[in-house]
N, CA, C and O atoms as a GROMACS GRO file, in nm:
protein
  396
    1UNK      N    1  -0.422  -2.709  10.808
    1UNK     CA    2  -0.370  -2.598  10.728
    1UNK      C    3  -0.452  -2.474  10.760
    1UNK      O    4  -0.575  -2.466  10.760
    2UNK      N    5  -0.364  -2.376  10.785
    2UNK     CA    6  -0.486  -2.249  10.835
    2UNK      C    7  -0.529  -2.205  10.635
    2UNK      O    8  -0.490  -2.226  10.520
    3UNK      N    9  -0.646  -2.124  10.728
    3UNK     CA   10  -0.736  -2.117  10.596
    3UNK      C   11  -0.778  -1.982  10.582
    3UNK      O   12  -0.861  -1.950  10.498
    4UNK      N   13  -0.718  -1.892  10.671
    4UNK     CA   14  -0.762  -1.731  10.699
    4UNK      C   15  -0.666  -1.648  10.763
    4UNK      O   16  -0.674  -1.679  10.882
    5UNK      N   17  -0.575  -1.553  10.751
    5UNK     CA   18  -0.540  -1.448  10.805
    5UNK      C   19  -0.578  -1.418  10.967
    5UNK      O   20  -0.695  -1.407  11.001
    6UNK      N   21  -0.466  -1.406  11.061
    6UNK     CA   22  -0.479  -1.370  11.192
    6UNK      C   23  -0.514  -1.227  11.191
    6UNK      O   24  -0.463  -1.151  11.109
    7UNK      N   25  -0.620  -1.179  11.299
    7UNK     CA   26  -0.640  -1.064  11.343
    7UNK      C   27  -0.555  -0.940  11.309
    7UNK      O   28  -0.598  -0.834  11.264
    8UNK      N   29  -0.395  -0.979  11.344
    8UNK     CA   30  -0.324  -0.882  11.350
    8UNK      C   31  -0.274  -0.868  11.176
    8UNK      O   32  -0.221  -0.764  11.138
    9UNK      N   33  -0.291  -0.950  11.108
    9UNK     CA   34  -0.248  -0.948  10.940
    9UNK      C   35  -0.339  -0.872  10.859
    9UNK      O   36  -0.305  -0.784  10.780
   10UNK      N   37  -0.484  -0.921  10.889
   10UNK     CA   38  -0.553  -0.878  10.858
   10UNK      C   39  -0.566  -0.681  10.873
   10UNK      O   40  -0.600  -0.586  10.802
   11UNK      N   41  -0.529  -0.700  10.972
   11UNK     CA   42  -0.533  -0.541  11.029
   11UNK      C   43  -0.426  -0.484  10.964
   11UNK      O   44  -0.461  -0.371  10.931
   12UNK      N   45  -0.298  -0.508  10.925
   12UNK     CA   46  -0.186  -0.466  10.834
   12UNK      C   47  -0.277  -0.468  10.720
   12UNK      O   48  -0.335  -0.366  10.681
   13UNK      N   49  -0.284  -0.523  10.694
   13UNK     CA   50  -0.361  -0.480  10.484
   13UNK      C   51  -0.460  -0.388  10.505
   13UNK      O   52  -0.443  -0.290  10.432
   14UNK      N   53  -0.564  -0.378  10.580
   14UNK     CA   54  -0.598  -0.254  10.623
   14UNK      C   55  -0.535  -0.179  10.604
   14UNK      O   56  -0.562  -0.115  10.502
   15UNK      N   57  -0.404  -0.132  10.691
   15UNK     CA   58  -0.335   0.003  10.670
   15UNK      C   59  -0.280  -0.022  10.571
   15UNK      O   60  -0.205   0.075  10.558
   16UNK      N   61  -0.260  -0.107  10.462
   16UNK     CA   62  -0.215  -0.123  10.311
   16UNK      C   63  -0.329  -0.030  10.227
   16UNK      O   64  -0.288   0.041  10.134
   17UNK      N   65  -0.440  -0.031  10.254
   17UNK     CA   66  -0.515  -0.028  10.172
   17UNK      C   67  -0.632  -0.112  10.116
   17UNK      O   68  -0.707  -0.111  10.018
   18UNK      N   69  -0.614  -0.170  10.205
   18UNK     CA   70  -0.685  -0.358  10.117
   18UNK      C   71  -0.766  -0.379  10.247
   18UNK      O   72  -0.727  -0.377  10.364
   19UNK      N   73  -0.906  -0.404  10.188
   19UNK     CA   74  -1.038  -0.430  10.298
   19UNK      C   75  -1.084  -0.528  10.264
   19UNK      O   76  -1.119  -0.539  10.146
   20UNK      N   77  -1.098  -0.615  10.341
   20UNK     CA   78  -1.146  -0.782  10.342
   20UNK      C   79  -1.102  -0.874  10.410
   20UNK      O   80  -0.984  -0.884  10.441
   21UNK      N   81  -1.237  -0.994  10.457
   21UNK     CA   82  -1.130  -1.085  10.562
   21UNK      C   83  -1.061  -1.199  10.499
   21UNK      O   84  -1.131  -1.295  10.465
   22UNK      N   85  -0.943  -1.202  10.481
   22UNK     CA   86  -0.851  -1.264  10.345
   22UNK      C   87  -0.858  -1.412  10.408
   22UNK      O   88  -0.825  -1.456  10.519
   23UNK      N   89  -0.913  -1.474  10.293
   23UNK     CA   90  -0.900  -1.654  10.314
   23UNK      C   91  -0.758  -1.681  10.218
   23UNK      O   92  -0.711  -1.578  10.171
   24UNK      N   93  -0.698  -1.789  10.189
   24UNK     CA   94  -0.615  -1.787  10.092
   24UNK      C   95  -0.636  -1.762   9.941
   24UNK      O   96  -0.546  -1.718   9.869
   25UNK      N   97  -0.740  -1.787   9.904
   25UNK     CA   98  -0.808  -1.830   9.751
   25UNK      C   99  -0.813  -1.640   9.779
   25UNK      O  100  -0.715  -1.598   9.716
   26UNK      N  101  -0.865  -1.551   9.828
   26UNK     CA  102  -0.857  -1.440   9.812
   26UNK      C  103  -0.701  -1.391   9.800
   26UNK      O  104  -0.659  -1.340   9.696
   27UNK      N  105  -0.640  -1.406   9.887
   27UNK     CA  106  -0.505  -1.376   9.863
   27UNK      C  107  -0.381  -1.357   9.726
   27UNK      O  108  -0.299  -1.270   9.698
   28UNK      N  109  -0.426  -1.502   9.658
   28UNK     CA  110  -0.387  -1.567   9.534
   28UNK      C  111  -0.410  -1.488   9.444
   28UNK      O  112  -0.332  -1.456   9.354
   29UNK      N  113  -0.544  -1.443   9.463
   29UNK     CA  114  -0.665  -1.358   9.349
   29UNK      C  115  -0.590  -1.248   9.322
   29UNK      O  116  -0.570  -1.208   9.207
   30UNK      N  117  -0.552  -1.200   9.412
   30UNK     CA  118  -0.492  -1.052   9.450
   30UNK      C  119  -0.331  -1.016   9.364
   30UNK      O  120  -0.290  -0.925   9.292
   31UNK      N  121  -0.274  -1.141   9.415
   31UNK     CA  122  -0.144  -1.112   9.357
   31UNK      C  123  -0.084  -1.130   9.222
   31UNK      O  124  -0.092  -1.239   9.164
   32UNK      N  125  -0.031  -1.038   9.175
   32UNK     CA  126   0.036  -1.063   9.028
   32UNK      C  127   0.048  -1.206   8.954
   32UNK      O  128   0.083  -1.305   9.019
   33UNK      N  129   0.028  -1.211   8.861
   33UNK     CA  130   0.076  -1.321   8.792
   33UNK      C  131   0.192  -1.369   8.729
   33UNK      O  132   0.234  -1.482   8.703
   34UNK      N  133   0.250  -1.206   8.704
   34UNK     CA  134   0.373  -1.156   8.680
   34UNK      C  135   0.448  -1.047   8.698
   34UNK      O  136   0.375  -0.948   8.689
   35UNK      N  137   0.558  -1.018   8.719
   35UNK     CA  138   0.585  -0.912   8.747
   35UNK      C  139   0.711  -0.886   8.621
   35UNK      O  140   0.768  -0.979   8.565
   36UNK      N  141   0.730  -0.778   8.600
   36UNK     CA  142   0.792  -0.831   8.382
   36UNK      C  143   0.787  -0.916   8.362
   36UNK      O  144   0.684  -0.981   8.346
   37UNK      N  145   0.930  -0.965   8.353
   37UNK     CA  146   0.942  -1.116   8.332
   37UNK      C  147   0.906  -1.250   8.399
   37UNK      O  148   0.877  -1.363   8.360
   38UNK      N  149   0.920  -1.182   8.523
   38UNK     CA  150   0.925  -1.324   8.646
   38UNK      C  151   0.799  -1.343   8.683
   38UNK      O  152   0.722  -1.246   8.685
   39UNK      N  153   0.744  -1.501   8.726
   39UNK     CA  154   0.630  -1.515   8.749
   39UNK      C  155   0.601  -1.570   8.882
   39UNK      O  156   0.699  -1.604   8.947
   40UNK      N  157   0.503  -1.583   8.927
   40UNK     CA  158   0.475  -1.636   9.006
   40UNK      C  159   0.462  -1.791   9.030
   40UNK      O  160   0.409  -1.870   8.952
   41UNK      N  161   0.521  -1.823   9.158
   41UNK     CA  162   0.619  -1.978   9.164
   41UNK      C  163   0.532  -1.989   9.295
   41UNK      O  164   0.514  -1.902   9.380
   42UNK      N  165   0.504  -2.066   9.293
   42UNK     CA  166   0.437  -2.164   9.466
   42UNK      C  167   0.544  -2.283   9.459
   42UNK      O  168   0.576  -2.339   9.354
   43UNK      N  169   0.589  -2.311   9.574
   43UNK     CA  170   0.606  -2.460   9.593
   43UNK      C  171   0.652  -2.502   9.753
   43UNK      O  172   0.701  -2.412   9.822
   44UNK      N  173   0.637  -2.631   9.811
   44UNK     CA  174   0.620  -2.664   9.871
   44UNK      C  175   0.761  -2.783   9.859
   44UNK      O  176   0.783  -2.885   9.794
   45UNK      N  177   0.838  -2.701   9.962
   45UNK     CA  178   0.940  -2.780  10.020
   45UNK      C  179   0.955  -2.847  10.148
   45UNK      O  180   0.946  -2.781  10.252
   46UNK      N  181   0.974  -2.954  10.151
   46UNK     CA  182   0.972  -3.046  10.289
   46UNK      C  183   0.849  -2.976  10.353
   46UNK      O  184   0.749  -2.977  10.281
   47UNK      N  185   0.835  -2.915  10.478
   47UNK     CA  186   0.775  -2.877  10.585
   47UNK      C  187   0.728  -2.704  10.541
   47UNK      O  188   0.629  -2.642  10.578
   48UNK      N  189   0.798  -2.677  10.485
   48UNK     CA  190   0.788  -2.533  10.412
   48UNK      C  191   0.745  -2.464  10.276
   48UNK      O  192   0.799  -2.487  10.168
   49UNK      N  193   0.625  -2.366  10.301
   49UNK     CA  194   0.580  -2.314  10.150
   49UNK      C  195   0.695  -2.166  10.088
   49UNK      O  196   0.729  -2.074  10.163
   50UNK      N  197   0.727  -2.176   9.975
   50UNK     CA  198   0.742  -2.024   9.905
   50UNK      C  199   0.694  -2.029   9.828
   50UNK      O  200   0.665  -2.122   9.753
   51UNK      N  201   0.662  -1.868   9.828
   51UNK     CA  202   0.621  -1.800   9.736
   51UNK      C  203   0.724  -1.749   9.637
   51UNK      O  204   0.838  -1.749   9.685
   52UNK      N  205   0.716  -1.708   9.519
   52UNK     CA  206   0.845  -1.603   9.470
   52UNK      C  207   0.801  -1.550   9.332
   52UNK      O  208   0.709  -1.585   9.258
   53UNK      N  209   0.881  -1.470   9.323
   53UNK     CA  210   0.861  -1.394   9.194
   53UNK      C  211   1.011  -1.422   9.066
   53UNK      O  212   1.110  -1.349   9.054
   54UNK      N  213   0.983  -1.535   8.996
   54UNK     CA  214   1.081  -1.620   8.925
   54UNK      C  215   1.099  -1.567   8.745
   54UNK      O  216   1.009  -1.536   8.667
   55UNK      N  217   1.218  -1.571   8.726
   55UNK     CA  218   1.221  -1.532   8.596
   55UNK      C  219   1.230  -1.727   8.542
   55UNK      O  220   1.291  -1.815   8.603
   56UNK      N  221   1.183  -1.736   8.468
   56UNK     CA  222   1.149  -1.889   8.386
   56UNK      C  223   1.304  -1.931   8.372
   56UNK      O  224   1.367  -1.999   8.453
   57UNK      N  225   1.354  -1.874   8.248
   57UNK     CA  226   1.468  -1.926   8.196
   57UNK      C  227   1.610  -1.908   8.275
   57UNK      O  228   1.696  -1.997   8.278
   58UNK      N  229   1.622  -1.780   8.340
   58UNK     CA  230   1.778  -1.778   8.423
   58UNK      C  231   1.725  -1.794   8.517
   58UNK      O  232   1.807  -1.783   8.607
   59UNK      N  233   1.580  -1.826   8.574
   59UNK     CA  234   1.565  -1.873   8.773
   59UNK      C  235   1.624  -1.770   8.825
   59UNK      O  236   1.688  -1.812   8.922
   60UNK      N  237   1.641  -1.641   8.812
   60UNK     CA  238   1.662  -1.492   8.890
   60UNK      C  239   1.520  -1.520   8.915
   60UNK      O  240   1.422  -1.557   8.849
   61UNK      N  241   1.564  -1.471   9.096
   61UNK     CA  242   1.473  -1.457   9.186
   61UNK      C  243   1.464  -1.269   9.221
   61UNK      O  244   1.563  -1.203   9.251
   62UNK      N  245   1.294  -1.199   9.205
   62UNK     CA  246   1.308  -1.100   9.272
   62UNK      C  247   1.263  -1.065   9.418
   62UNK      O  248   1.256  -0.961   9.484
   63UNK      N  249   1.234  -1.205   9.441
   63UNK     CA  250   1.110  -1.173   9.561
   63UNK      C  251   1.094  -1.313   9.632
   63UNK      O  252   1.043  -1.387   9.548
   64UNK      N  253   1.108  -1.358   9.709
   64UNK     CA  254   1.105  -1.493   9.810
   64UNK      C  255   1.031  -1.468   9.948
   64UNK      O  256   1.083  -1.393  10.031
   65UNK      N  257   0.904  -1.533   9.974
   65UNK     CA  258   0.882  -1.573  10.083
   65UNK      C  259   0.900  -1.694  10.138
   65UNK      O  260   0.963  -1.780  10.076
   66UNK      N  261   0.843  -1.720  10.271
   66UNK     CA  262   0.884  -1.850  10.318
   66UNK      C  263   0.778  -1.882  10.433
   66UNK      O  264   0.774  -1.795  10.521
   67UNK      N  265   0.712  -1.966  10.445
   67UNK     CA  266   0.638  -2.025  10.589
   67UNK      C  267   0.609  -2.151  10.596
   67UNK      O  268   0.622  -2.231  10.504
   68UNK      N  269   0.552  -2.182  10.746
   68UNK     CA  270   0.558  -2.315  10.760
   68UNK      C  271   0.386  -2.304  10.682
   68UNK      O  272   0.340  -2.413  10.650
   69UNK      N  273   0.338  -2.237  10.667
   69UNK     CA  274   0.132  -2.212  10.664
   69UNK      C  275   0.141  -2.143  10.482
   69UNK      O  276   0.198  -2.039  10.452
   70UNK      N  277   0.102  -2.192  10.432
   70UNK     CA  278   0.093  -2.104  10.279
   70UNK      C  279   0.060  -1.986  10.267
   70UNK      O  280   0.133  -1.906  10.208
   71UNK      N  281  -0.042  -1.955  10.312
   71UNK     CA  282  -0.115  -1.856  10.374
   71UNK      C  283  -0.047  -1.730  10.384
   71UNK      O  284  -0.070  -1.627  10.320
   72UNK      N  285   0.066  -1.758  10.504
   72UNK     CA  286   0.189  -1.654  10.548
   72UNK      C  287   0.258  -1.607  10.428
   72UNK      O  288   0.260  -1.489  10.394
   73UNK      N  289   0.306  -1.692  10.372
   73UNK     CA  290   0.391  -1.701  10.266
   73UNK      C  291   0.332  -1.586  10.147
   73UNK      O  292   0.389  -1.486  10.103
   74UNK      N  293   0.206  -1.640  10.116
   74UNK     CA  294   0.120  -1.590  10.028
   74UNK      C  295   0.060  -1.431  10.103
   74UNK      O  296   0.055  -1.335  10.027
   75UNK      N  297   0.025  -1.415  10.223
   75UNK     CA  298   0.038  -1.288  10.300
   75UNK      C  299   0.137  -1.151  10.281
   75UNK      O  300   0.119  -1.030  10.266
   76UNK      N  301   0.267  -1.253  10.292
   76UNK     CA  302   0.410  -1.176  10.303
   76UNK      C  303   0.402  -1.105  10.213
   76UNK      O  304   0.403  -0.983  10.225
   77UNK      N  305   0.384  -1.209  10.027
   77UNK     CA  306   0.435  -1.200   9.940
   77UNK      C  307   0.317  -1.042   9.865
   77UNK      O  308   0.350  -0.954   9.785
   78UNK      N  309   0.204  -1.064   9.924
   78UNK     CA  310   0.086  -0.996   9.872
   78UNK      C  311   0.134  -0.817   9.959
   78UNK      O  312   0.093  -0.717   9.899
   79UNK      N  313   0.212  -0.795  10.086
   79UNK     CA  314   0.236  -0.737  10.140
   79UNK      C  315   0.311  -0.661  10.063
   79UNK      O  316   0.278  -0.548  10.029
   80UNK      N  317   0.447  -0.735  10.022
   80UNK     CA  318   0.565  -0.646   9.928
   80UNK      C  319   0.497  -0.595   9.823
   80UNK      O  320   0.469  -0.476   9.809
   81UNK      N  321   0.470  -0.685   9.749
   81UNK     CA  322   0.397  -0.624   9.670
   81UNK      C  323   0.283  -0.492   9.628
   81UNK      O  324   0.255  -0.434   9.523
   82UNK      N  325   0.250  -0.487   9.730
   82UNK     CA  326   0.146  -0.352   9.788
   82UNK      C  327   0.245  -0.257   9.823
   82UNK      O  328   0.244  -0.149   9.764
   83UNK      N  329   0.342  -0.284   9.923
   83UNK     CA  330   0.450  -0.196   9.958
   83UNK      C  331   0.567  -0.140   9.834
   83UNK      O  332   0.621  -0.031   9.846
   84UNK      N  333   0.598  -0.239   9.708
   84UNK     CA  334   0.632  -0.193   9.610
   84UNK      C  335   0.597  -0.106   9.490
   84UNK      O  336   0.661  -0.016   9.436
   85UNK      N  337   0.480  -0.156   9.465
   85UNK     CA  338   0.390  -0.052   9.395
   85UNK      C  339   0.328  -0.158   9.311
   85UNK      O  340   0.239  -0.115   9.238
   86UNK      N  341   0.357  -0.309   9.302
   86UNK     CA  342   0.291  -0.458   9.210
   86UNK      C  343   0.146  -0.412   9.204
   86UNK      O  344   0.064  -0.410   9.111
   87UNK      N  345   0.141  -0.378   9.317
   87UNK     CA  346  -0.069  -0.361   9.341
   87UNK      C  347  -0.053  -0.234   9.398
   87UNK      O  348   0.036  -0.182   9.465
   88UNK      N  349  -0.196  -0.186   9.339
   88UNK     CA  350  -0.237  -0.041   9.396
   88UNK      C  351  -0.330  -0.089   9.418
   88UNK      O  352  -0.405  -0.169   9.362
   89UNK      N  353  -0.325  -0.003   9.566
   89UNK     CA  354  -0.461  -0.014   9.604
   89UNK      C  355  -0.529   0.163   9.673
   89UNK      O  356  -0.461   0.246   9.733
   90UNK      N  357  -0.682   0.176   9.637
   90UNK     CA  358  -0.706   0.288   9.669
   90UNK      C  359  -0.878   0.291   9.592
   90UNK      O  360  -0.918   0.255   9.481
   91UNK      N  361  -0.954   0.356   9.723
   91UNK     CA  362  -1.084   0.383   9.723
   91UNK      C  363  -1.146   0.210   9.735
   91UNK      O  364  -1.241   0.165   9.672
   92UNK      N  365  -1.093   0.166   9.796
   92UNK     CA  366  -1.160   0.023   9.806
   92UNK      C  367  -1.154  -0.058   9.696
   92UNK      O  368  -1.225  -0.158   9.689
   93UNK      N  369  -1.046  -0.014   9.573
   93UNK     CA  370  -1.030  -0.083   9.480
   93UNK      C  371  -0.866  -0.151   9.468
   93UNK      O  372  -0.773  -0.091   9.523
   94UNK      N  373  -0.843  -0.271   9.398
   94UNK     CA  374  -0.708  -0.315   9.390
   94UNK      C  375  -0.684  -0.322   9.221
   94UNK      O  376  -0.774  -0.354   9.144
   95UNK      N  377  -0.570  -0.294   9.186
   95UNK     CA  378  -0.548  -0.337   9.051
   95UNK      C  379  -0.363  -0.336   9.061
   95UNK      O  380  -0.276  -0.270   9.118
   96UNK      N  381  -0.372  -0.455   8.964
   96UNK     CA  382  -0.184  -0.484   8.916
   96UNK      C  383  -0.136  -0.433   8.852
   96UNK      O  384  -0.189  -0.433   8.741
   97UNK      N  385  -0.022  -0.361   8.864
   97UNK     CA  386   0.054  -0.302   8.811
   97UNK      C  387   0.128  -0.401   8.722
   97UNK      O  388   0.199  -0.492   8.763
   98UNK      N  389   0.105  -0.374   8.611
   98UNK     CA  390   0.248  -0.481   8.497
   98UNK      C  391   0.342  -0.357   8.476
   98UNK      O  392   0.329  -0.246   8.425
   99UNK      N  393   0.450  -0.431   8.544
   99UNK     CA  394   0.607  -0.344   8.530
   99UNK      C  395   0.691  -0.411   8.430
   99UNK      O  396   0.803  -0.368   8.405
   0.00000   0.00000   0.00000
């Protein structure tokens, strides 16, 4: 199971805003717990991890990743999120936005 961010991922969160060499357990740290309603869902299907951003009771999905490596999945998902506005990041600091 990879356990760290490739060169070139790493270097994208950089231009996100986000400085550090991301293991997964950092990654996790990072991302919302919730976003309004919907929460955060891991699971592990056959050969494949997602991530997503799940409302509990109607299972409306706002947000789905997908990889064969958790990691990716958890990468992707930490990505949109930065690119949406979930996390700000700025001056070497990160904080969650609750929407």
């Amino acid at each position: 199971m990879k356990q760290v961010l490739s060169f070139d991922q790493m270097k994208h969160l950089q231009e996100l805003g986000l400085y550090h060499t991301y293991t997964l357990q950092d990654i996790l740290d990072k991302l919302p717990c919730f976003i309004g309603n919907e929460v955060l869902t891991i699971q592990k299907l056959a050969d494949r991890y997602t991530c997503l951003y799940m409302e509990f009771y109607t299972r409306s999905i706002i947000k789905i990743t997908e990889s064969k490596e958790l990691i990716d999945a958890a990468y992707e998902m930490l990505c949109w999120c930065v690119e949406n506005g979930y996390v700000k990041v700025g001056m070497n600091v990160l904080s969650i936005v609750a929407k």
